[in-house]
C-alpha positions as CSV (number, residue, x, y, z in Angstrom):
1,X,-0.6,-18.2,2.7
2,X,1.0,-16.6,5.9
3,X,4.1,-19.2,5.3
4,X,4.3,-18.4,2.1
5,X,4.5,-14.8,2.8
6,X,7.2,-14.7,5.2
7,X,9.4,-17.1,2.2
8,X,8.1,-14.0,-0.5
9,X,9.6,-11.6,2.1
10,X,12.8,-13.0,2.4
11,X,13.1,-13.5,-1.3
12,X,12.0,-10.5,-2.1
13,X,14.6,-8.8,0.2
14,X,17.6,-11.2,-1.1
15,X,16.7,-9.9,-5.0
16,X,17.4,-6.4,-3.7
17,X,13.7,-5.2,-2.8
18,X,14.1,-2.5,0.4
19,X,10.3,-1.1,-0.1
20,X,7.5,-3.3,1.6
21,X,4.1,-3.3,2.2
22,X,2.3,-4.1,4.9
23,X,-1.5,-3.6,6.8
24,X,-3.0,-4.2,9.9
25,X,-6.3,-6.2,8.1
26,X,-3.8,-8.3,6.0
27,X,-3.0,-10.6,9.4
28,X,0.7,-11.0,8.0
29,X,2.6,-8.7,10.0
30,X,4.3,-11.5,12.4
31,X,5.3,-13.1,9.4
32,X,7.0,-10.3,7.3
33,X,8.4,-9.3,10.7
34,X,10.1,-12.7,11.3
35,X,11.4,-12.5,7.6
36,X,13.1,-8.9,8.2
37,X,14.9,-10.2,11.1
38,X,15.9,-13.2,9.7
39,X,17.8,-11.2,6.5
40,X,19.0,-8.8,9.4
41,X,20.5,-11.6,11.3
42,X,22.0,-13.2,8.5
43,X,24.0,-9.8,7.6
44,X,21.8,-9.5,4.3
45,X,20.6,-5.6,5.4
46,X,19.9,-3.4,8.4
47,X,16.8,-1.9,9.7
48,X,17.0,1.3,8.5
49,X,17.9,-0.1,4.3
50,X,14.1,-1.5,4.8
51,X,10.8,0.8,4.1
52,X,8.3,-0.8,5.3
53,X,4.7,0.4,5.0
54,X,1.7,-0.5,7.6
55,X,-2.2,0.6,7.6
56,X,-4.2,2.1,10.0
57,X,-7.7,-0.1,9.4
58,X,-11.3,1.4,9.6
59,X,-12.4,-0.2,12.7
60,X,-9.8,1.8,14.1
61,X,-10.5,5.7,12.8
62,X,-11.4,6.8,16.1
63,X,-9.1,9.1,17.3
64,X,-8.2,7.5,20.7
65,X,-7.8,4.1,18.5
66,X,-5.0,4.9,16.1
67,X,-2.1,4.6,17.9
68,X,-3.9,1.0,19.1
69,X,-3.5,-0.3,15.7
70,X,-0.3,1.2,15.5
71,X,1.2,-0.3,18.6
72,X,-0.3,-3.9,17.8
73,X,1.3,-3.7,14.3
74,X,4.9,-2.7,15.5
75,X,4.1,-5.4,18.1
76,X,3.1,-8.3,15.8
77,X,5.9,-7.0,13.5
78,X,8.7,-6.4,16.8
79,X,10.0,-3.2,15.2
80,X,10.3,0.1,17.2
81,X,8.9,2.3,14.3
82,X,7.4,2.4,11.0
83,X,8.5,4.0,7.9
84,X,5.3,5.1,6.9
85,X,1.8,4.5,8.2
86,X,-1.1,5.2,5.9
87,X,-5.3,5.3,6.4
88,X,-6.5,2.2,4.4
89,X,-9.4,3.8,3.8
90,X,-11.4,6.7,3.6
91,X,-14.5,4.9,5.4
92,X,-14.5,4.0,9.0
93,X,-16.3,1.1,10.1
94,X,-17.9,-0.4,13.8
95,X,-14.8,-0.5,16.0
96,X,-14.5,-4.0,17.6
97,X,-13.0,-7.3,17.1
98,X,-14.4,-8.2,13.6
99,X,-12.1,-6.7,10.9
100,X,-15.2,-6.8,9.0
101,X,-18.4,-6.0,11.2
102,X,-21.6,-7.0,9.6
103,X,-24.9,-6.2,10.9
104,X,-27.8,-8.6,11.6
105,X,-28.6,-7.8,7.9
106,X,-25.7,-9.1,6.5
107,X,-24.2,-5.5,5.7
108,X,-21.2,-3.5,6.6
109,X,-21.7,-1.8,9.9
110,X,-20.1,1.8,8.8
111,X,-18.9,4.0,11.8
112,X,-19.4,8.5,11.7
113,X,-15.8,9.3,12.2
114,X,-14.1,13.1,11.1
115,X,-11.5,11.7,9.5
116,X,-9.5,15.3,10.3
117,X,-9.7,14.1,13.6
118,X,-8.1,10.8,12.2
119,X,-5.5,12.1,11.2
120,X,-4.9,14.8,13.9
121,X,-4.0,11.3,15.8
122,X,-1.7,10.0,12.9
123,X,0.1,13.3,13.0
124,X,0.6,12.6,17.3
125,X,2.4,9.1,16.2
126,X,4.6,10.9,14.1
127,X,5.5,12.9,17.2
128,X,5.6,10.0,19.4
129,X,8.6,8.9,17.2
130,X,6.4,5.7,16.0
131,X,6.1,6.4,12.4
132,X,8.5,8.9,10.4
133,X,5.8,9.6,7.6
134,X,2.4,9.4,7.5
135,X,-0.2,9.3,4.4
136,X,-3.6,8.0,2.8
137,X,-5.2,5.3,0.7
138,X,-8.0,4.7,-2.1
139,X,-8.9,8.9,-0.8
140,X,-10.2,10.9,-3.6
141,X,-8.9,14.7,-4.6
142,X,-12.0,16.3,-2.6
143,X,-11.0,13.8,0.3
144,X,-7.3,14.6,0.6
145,X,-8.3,18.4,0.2
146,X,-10.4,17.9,3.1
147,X,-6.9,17.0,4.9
148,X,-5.1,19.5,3.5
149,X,-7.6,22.2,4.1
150,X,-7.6,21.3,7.8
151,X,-6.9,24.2,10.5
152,X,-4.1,23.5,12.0
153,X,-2.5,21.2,10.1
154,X,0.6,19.8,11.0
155,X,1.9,17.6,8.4
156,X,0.3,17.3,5.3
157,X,0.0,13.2,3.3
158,X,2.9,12.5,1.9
159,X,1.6,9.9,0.1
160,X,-1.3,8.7,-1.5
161,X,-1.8,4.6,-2.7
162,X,-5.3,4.3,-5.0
163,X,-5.3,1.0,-7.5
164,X,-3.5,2.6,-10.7
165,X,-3.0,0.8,-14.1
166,X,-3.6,1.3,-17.4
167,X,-7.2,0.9,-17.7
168,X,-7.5,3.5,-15.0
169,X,-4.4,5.5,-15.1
170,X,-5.9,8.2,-12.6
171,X,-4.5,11.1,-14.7
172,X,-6.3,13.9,-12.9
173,X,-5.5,12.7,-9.3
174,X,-1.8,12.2,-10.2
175,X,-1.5,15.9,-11.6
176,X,-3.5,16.8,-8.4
177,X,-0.9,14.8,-6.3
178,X,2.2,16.1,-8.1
179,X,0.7,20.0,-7.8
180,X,0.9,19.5,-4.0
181,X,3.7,17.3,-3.6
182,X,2.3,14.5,-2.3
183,X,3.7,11.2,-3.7
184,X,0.7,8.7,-5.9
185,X,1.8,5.1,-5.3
186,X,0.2,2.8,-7.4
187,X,-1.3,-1.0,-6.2
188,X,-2.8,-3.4,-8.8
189,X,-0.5,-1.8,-11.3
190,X,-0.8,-4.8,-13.5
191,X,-4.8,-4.8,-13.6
192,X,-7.7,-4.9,-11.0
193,X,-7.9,-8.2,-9.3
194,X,-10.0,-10.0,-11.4
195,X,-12.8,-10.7,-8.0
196,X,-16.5,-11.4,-10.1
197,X,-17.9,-9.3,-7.1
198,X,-16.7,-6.3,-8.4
199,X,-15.1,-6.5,-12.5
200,X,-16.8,-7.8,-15.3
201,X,-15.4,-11.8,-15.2
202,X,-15.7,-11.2,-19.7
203,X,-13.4,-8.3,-19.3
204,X,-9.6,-9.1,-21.0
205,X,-7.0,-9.2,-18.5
206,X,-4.7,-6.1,-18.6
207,X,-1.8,-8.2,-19.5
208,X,-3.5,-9.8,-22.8
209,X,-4.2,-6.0,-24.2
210,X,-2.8,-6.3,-28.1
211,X,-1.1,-3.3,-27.6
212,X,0.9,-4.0,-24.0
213,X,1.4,-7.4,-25.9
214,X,3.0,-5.4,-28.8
215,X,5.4,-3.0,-26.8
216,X,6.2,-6.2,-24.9
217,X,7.4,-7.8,-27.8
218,X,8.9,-5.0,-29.4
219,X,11.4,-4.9,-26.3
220,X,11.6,-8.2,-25.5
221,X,10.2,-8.0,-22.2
222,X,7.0,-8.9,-20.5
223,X,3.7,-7.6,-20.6
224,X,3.9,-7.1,-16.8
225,X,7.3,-5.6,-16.8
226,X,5.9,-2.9,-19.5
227,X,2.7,-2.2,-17.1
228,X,5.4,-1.4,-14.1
229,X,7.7,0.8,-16.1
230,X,4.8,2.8,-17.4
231,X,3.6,4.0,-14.4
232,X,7.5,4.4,-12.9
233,X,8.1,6.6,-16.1
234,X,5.0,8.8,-15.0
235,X,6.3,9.4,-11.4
236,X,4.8,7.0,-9.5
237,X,5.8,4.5,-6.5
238,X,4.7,1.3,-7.7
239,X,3.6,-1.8,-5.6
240,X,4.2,-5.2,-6.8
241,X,2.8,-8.3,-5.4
242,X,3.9,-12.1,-6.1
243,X,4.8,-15.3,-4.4
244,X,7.4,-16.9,-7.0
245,X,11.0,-16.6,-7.3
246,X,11.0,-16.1,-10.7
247,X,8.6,-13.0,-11.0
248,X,10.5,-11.5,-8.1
249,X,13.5,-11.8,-9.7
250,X,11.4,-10.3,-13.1
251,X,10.3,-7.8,-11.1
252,X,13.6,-6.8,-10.4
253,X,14.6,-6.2,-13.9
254,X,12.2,-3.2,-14.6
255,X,15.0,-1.0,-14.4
256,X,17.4,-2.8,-17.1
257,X,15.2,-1.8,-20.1
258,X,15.9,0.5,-22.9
């Protein structure tokens, strides 16, 4: 998988794609790192054409840990700075070596963390010159209100990334985002991963809906292509995710459409 991502990176970057995402808990960093710096070598672009995106995890929402994670990310990756460096998530979890601490019962062992005191150290990393932007992921309106509401603020999210796709278009949030001019980036744009854990194994796959089928058709694209242009159309970043050359290279095309 970590091979395979660092091959992804570097065709990805050759097809034209500048934007990428990255996270601390994903354990791919050296690899998309290697990739960069292998298309910088070779002339293909410069540091500053690529975004790249990392995650502050929960195990790490203390405020004396953040710039931790931070530091071992740009350290794993070898870059100087980030582009932008998000909180995964709005819950904060046991800070340790496990990525996923679990108690004796088996469960997730949260951690009681203000998360305005979070991001009071993701503003200092801005100001240490680590990241240029910081933001938020999966947080709700009330959550991101609780940011914005903060005394004191210093620099509001510029972003927010929540799973966003047709079946659950977030509406609400995204008129929420767009009335405070924070940016709603979109992940699982072409359906929720189908894990039996947590989606309904009998539910239809996003990209089989008769009427996504139909507009495909209708402009002789694909299903998945129509999924990413509707949520570009509606103002949002949208994150893509693939191994193959050839849905890269699709992915590519959303642009060349009507």
């Amino acid at each position: 998988m970590k091979s395979k991502c660092e091959e992804a990176t570097k065709t990805a970057i050759e097809v034209g794609f500048r934007h990428i995402d990255g996270a601390y808990v994903y354990q791919t960093e050296e690899h998309v790192g290697r990739a960069v710096r292998a298309k910088i070598s070779d002339g293909t672009v410069k540091r500053e054409d690529i975004f790249y995106t990392g995650k502050l995890w929960s195990t790490f929402h203390r405020p004396e840990l953040v710039r931790k994670c931070l530091e071992e990310s740009l350290k794993k990756l070898q870059f100087d700075y980030m582009d932008l460096f998000i909180i995964h998530n709005p819950f904060s979890m046991k800070p340790g070596p496990d990525l996923f601490p679990m108690g004796e019962d088996k469960k997730p062992v949260f951690d009681n963390v203000d998360l305005r005191q979070t991001w009071e150290a993701m503003e200092a990393c801005k100001d240490a010159g680590l990241v240029r932007s910081i933001g938020v992921s999966n947080f709700t309106r009330k959550q991101l209100e609780m940011i914005l509401n903060k005394p004191g603020l210093k620099y509001k999210p510029v972003i927010n990334q929540v799973e966003c796709h047709p079946y659950r278009n977030q509406s609400k949030l995204l008129a929420f985002c767009k009335s405070n001019d924070i940016i709603l980036e979109g992940y699982c744009v072409l359906g929720s991963q189908r894990d039996p854990s947590w989606l309904n194994p009998d539910a239809p796959p996003l990209l089989e809906d008769p009427l996504l089928v139909a507009i495909a058709k209708k402009y002789n694209k694909t299903p998945a292509l129509v999924a990413i242009r509707y949520q570009l159309q509606r103002g949002l970043v949208v994150l893509v995710k693939t191994y193959t050359r050839k849905r890269i290279e699709e992915n590519a095309q959303v642009n060349q459409y009507i």
